[in-house]
N, CA, C, O and CB atoms as a CASP TS submission, in Angstrom:
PFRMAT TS
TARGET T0000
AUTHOR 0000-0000-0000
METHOD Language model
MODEL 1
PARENT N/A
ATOM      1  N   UNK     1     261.422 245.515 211.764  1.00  0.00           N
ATOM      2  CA  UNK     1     261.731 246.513 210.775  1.00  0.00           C
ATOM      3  C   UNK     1     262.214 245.805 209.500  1.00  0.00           C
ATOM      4  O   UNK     1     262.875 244.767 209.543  1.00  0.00           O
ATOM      5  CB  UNK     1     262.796 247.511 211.311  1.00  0.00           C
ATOM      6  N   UNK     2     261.871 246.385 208.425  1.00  0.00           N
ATOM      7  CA  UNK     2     262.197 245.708 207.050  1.00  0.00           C
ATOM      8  C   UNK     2     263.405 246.004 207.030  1.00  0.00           C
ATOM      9  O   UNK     2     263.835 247.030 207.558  1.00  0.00           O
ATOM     10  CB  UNK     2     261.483 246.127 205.746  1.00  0.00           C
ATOM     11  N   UNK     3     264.186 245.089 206.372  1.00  0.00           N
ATOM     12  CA  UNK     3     265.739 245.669 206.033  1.00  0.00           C
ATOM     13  C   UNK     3     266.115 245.068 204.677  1.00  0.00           C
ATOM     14  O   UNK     3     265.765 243.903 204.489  1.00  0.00           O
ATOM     15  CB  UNK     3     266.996 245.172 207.243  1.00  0.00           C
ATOM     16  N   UNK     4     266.836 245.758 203.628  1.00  0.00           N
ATOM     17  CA  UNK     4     266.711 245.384 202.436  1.00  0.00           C
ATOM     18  C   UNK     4     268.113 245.703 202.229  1.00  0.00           C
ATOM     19  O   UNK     4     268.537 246.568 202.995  1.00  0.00           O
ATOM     20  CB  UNK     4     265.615 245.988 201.590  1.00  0.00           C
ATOM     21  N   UNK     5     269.314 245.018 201.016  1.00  0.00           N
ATOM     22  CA  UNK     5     270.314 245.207 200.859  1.00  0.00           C
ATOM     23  C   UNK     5     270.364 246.431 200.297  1.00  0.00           C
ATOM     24  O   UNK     5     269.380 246.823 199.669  1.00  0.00           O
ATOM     25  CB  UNK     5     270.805 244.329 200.365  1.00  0.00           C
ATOM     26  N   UNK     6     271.686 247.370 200.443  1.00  0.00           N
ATOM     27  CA  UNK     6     271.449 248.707 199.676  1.00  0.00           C
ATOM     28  C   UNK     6     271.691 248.589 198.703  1.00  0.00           C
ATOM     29  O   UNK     6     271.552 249.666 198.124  1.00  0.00           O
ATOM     30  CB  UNK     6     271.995 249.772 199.938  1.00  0.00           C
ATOM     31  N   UNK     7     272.248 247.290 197.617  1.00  0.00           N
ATOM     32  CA  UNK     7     271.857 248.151 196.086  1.00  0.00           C
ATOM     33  C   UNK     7     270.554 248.257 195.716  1.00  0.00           C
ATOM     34  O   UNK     7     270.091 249.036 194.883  1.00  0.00           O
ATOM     35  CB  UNK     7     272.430 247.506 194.787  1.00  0.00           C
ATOM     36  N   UNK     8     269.975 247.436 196.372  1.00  0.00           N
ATOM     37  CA  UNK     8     268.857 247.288 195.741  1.00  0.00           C
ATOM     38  C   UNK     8     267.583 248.505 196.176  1.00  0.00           C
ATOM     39  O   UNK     8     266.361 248.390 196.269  1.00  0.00           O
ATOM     40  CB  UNK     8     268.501 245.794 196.050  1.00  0.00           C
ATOM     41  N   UNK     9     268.666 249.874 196.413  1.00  0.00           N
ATOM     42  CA  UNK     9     268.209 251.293 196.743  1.00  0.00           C
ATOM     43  C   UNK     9     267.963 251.422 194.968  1.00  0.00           C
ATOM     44  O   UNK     9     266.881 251.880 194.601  1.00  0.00           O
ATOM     45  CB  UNK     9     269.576 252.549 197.722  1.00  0.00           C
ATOM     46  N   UNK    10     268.755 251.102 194.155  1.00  0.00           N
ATOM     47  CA  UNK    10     269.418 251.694 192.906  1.00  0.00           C
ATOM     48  C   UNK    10     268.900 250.627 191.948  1.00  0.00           C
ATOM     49  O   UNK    10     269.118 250.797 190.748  1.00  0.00           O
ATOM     50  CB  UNK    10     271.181 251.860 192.948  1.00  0.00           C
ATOM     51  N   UNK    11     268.414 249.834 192.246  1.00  0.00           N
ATOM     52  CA  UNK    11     268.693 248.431 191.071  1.00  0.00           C
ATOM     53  C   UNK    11     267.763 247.164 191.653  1.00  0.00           C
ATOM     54  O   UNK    11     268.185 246.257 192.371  1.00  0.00           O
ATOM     55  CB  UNK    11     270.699 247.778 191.054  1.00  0.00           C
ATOM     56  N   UNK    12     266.392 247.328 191.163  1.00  0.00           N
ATOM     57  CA  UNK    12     265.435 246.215 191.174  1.00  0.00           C
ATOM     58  C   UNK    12     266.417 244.493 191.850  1.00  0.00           C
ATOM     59  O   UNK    12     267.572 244.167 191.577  1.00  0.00           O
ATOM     60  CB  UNK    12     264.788 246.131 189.217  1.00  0.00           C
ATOM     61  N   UNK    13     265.713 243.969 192.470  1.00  0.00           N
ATOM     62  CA  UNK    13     266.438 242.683 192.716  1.00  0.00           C
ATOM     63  C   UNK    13     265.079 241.547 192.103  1.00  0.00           C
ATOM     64  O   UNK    13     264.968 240.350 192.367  1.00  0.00           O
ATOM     65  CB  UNK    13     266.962 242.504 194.687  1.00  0.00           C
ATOM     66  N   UNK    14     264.362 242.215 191.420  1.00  0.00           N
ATOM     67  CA  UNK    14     263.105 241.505 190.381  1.00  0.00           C
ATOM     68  C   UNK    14     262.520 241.290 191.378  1.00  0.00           C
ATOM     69  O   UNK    14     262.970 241.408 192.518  1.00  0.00           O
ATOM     70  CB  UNK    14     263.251 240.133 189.337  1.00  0.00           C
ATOM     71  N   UNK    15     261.001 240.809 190.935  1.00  0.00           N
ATOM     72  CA  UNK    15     259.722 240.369 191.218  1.00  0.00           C
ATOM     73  C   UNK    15     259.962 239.698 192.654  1.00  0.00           C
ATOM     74  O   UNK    15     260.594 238.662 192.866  1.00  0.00           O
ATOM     75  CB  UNK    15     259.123 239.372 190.041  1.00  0.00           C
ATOM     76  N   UNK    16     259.642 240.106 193.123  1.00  0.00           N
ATOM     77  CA  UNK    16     259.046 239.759 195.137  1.00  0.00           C
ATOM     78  C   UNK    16     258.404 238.184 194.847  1.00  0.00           C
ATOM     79  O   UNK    16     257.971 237.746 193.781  1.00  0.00           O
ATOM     80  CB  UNK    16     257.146 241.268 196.021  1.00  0.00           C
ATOM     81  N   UNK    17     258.475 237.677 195.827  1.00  0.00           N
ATOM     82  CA  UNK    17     257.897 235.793 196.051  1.00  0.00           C
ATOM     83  C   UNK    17     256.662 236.038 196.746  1.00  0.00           C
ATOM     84  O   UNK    17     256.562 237.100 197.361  1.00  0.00           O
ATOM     85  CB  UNK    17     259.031 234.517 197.240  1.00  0.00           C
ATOM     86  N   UNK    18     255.743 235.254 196.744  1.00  0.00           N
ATOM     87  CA  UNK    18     254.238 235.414 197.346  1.00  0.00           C
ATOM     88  C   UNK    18     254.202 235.539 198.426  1.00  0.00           C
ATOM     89  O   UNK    18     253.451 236.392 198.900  1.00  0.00           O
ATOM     90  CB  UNK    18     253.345 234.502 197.209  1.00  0.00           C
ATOM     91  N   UNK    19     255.156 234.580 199.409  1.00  0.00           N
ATOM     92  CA  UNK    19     255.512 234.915 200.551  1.00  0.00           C
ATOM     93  C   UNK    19     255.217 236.520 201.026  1.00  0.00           C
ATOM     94  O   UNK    19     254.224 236.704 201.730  1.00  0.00           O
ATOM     95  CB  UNK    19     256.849 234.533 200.553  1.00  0.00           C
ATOM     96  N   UNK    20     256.009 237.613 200.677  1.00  0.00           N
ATOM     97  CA  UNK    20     256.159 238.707 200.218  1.00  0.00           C
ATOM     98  C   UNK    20     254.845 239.442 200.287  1.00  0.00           C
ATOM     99  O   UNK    20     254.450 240.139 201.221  1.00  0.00           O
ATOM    100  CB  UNK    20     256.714 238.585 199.018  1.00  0.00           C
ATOM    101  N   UNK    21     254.285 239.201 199.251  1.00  0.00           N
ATOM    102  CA  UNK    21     252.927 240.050 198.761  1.00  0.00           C
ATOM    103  C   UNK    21     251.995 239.550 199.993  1.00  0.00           C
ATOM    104  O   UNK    21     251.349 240.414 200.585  1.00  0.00           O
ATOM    105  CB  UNK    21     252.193 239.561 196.959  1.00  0.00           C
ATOM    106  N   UNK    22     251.921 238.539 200.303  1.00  0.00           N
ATOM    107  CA  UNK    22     251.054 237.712 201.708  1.00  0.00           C
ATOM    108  C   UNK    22     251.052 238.595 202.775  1.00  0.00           C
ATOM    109  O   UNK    22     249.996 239.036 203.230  1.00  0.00           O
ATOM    110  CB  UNK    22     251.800 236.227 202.376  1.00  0.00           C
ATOM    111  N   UNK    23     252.961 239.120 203.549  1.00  0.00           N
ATOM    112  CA  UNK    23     252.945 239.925 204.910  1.00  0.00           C
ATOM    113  C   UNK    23     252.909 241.326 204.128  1.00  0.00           C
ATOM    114  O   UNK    23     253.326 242.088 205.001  1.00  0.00           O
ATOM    115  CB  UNK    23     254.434 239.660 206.103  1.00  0.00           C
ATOM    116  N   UNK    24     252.698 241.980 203.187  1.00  0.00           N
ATOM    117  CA  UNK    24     252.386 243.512 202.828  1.00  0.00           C
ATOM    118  C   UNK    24     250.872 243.014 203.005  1.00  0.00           C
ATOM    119  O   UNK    24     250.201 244.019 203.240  1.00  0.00           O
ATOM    120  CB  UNK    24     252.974 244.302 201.085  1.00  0.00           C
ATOM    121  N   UNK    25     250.286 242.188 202.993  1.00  0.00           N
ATOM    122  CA  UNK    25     248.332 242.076 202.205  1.00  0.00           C
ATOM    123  C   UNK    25     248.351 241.646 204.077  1.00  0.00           C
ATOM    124  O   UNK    25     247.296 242.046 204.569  1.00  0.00           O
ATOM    125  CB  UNK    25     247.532 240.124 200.254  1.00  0.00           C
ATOM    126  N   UNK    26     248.911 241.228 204.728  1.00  0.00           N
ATOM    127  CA  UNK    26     248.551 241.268 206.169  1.00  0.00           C
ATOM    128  C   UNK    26     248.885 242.307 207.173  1.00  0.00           C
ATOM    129  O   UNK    26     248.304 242.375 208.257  1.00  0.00           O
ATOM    130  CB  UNK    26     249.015 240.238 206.671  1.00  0.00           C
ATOM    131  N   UNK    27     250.125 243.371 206.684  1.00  0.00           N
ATOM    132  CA  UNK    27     250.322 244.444 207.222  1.00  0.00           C
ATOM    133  C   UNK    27     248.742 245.404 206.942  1.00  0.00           C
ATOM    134  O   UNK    27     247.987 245.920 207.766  1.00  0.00           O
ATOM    135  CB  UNK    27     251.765 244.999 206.582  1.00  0.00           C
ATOM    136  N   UNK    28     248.696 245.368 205.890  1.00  0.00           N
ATOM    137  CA  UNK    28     247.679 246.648 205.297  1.00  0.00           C
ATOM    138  C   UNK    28     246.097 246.557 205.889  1.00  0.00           C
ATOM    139  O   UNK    28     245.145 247.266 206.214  1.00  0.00           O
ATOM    140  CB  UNK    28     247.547 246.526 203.405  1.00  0.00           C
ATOM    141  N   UNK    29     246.462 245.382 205.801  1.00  0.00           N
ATOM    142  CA  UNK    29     244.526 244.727 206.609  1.00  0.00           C
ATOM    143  C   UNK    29     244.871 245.157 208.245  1.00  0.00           C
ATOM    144  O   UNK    29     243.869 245.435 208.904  1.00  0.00           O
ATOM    145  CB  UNK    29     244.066 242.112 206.537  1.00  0.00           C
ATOM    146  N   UNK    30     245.879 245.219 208.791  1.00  0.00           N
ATOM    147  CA  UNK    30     245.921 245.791 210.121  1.00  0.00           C
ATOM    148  C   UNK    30     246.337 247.142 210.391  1.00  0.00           C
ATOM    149  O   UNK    30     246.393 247.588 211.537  1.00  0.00           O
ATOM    150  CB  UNK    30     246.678 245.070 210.836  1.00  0.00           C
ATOM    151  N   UNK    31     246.643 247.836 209.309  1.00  0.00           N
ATOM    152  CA  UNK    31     246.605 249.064 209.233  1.00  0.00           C
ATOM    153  C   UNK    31     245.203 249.485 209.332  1.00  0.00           C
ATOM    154  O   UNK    31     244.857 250.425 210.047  1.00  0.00           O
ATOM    155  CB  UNK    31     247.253 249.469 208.142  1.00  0.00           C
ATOM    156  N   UNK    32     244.414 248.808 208.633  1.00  0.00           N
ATOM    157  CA  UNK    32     243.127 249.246 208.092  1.00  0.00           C
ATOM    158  C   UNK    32     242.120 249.057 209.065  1.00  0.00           C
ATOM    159  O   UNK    32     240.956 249.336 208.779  1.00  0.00           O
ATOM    160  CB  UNK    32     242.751 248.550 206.860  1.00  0.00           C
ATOM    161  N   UNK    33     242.400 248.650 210.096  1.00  0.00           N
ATOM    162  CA  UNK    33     241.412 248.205 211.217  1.00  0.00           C
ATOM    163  C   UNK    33     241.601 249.468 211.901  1.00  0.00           C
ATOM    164  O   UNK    33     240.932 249.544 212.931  1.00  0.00           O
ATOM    165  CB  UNK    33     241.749 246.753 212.161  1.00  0.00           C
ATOM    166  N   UNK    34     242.450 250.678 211.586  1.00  0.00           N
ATOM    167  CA  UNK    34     242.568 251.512 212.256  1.00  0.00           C
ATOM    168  C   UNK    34     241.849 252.906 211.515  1.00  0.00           C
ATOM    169  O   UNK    34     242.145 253.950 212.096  1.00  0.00           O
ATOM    170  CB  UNK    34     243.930 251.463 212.592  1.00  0.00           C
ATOM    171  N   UNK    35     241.291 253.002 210.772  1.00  0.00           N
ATOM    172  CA  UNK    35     240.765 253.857 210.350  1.00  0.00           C
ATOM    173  C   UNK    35     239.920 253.887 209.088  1.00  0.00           C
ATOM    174  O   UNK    35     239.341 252.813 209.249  1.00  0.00           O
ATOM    175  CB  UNK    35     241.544 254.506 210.382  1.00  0.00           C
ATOM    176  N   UNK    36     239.600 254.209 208.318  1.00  0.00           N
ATOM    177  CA  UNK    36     238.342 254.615 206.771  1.00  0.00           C
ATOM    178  C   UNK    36     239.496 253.558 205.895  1.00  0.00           C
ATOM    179  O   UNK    36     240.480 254.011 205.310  1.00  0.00           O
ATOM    180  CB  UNK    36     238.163 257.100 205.863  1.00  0.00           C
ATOM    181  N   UNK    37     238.987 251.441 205.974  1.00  0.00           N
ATOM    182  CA  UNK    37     239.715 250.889 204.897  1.00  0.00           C
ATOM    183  C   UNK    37     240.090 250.965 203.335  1.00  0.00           C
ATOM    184  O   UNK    37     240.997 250.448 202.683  1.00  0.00           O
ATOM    185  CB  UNK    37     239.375 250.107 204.976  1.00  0.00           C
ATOM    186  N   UNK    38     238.787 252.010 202.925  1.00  0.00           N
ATOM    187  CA  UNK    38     238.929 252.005 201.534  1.00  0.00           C
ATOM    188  C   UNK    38     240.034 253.141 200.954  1.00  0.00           C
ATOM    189  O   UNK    38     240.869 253.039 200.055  1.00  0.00           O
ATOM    190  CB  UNK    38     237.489 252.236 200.961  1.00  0.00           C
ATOM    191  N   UNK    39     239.690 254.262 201.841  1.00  0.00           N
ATOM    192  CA  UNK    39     240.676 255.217 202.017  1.00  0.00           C
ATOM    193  C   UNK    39     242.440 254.735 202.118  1.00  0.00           C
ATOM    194  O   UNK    39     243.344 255.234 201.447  1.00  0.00           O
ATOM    195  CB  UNK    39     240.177 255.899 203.320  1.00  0.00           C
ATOM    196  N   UNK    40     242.577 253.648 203.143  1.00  0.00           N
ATOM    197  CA  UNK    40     243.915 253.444 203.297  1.00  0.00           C
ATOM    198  C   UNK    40     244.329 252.106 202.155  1.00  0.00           C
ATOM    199  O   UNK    40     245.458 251.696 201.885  1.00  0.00           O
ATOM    200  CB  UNK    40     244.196 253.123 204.996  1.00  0.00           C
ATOM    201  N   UNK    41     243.269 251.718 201.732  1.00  0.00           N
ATOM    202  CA  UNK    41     243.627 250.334 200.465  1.00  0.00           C
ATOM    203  C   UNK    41     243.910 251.412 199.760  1.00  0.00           C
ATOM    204  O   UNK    41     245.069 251.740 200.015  1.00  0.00           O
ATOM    205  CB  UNK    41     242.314 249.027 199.673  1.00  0.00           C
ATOM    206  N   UNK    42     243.322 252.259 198.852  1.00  0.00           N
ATOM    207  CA  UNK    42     243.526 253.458 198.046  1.00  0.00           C
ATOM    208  C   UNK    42     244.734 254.160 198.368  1.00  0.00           C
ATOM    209  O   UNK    42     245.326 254.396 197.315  1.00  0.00           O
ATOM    210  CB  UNK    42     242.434 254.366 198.174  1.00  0.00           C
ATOM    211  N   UNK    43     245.233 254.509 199.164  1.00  0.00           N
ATOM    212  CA  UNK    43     246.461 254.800 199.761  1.00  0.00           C
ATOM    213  C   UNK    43     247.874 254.182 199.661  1.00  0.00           C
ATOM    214  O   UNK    43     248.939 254.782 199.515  1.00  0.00           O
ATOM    215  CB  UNK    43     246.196 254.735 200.835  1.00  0.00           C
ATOM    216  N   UNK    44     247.670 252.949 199.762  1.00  0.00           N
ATOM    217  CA  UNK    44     248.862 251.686 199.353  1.00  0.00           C
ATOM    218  C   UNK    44     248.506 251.715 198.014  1.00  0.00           C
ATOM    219  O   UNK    44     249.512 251.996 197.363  1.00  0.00           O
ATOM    220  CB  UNK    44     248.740 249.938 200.087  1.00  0.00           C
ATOM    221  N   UNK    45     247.344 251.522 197.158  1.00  0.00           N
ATOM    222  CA  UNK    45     247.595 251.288 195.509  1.00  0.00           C
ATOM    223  C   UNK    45     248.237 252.429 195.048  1.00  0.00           C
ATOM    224  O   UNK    45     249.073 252.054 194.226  1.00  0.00           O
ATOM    225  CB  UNK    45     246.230 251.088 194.566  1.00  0.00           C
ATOM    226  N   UNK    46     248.256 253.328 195.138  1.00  0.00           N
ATOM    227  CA  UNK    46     248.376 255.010 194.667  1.00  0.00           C
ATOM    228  C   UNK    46     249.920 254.236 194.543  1.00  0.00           C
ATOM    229  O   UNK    46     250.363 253.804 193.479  1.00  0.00           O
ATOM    230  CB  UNK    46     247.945 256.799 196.033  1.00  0.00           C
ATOM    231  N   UNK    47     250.601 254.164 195.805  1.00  0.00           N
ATOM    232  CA  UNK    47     251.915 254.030 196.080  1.00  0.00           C
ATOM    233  C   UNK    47     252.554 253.232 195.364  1.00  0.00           C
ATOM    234  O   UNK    47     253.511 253.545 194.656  1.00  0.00           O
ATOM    235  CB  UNK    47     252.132 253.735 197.183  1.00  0.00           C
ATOM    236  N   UNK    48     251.964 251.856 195.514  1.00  0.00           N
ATOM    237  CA  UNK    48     252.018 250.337 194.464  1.00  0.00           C
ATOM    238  C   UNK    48     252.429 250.953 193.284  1.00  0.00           C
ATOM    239  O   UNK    48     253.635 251.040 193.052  1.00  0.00           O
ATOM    240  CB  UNK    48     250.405 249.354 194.123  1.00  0.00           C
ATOM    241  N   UNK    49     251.531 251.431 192.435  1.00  0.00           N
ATOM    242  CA  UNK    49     251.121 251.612 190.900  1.00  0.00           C
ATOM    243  C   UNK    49     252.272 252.600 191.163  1.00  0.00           C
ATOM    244  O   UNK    49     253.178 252.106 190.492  1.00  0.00           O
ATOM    245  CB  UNK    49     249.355 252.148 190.243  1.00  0.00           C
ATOM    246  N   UNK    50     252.853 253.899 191.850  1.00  0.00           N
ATOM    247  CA  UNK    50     253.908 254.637 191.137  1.00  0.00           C
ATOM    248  C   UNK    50     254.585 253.519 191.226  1.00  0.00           C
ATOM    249  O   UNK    50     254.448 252.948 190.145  1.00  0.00           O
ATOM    250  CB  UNK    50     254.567 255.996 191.663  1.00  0.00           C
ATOM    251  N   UNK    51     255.508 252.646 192.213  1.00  0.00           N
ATOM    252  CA  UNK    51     256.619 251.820 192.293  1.00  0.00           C
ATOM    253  C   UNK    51     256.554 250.954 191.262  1.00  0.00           C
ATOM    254  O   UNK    51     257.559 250.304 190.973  1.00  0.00           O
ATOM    255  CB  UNK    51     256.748 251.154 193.488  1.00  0.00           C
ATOM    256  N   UNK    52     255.641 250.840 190.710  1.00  0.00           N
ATOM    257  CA  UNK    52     255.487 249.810 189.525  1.00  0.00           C
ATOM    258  C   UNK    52     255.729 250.411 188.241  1.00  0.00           C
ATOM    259  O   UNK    52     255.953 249.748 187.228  1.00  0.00           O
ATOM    260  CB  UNK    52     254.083 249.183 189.456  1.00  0.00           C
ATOM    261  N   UNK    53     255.676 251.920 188.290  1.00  0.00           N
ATOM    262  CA  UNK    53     255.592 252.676 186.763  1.00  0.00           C
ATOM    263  C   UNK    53     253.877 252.647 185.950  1.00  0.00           C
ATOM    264  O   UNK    53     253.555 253.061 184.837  1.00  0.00           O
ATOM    265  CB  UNK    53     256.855 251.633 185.577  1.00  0.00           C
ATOM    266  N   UNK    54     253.296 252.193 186.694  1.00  0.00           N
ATOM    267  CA  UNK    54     251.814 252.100 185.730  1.00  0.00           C
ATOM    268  C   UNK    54     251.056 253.031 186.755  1.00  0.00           C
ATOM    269  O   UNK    54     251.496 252.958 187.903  1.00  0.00           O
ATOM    270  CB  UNK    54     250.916 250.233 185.473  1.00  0.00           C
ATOM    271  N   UNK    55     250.109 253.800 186.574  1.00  0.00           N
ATOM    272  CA  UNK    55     248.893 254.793 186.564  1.00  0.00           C
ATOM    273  C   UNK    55     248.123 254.444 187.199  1.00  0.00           C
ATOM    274  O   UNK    55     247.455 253.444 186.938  1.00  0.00           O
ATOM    275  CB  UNK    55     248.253 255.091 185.522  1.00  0.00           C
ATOM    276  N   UNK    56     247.955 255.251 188.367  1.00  0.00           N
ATOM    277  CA  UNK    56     246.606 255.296 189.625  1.00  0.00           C
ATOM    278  C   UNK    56     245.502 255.450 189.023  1.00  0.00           C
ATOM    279  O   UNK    56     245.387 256.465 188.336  1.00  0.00           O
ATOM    280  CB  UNK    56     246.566 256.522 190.757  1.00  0.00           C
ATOM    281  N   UNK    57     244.100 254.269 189.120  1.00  0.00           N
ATOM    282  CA  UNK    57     243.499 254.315 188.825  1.00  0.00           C
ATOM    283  C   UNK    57     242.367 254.294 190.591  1.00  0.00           C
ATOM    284  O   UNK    57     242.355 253.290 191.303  1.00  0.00           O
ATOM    285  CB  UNK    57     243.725 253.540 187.664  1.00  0.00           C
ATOM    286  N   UNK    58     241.579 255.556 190.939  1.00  0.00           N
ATOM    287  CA  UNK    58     241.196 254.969 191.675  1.00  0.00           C
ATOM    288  C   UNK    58     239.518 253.764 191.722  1.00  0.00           C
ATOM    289  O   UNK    58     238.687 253.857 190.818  1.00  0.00           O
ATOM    290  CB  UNK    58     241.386 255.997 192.373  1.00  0.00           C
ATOM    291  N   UNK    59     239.366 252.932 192.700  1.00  0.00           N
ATOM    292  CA  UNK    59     238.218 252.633 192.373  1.00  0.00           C
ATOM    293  C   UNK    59     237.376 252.950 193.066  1.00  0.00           C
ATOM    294  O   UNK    59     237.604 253.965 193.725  1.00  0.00           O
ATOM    295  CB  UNK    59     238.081 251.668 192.171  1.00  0.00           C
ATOM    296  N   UNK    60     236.058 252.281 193.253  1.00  0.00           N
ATOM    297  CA  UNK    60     234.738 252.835 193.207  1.00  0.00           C
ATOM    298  C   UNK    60     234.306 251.707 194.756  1.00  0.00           C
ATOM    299  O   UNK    60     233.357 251.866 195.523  1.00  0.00           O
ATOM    300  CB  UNK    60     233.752 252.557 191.336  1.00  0.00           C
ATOM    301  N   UNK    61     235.178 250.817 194.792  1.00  0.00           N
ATOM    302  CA  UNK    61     234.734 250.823 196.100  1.00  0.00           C
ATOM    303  C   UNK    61     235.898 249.621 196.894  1.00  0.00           C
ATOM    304  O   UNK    61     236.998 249.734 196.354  1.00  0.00           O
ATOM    305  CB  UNK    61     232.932 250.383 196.107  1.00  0.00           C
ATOM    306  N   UNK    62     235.898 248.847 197.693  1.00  0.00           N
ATOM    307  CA  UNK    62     236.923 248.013 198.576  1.00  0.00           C
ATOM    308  C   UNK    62     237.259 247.291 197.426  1.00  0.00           C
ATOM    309  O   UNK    62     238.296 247.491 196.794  1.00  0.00           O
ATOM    310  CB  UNK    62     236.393 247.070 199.968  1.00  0.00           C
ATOM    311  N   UNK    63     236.034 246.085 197.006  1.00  0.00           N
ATOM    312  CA  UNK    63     236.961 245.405 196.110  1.00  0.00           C
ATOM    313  C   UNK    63     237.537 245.488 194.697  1.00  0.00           C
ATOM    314  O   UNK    63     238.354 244.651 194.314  1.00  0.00           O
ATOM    315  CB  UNK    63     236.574 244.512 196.094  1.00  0.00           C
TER
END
């Protein structure tokens, strides 16, 4: 289970380490073995892009 300090409920702790982006990009690829991948990649960006403040764009196909 992820566990994260609680201020950082309230207050960015900045930019994530690659490390990071690596086990979310290996969670999601095994999510995705479970059902329609483009659907569930589309699903995590939607989410991404609000947490980021920038605009769902969807695309046109996996990559």
């Amino acid at each position: 289970m992820l566990e994260f300090e609680g201020r950082w409920r309230f207050e960015s702790p900045g930019p994530v380490g690659n490390d990071v982006v690596w086990e979310f990009q290996k969670l999601i690829e095994r999510i995705c073995g479970q059902d329609d991948r483009k659907y569930i990649l589309e699903h995590f960006k939607s989410y991404f892009a609000t947490a980021a403040g920038t605009q769902y764009y969807p695309s046109s196909n996996e990559s």
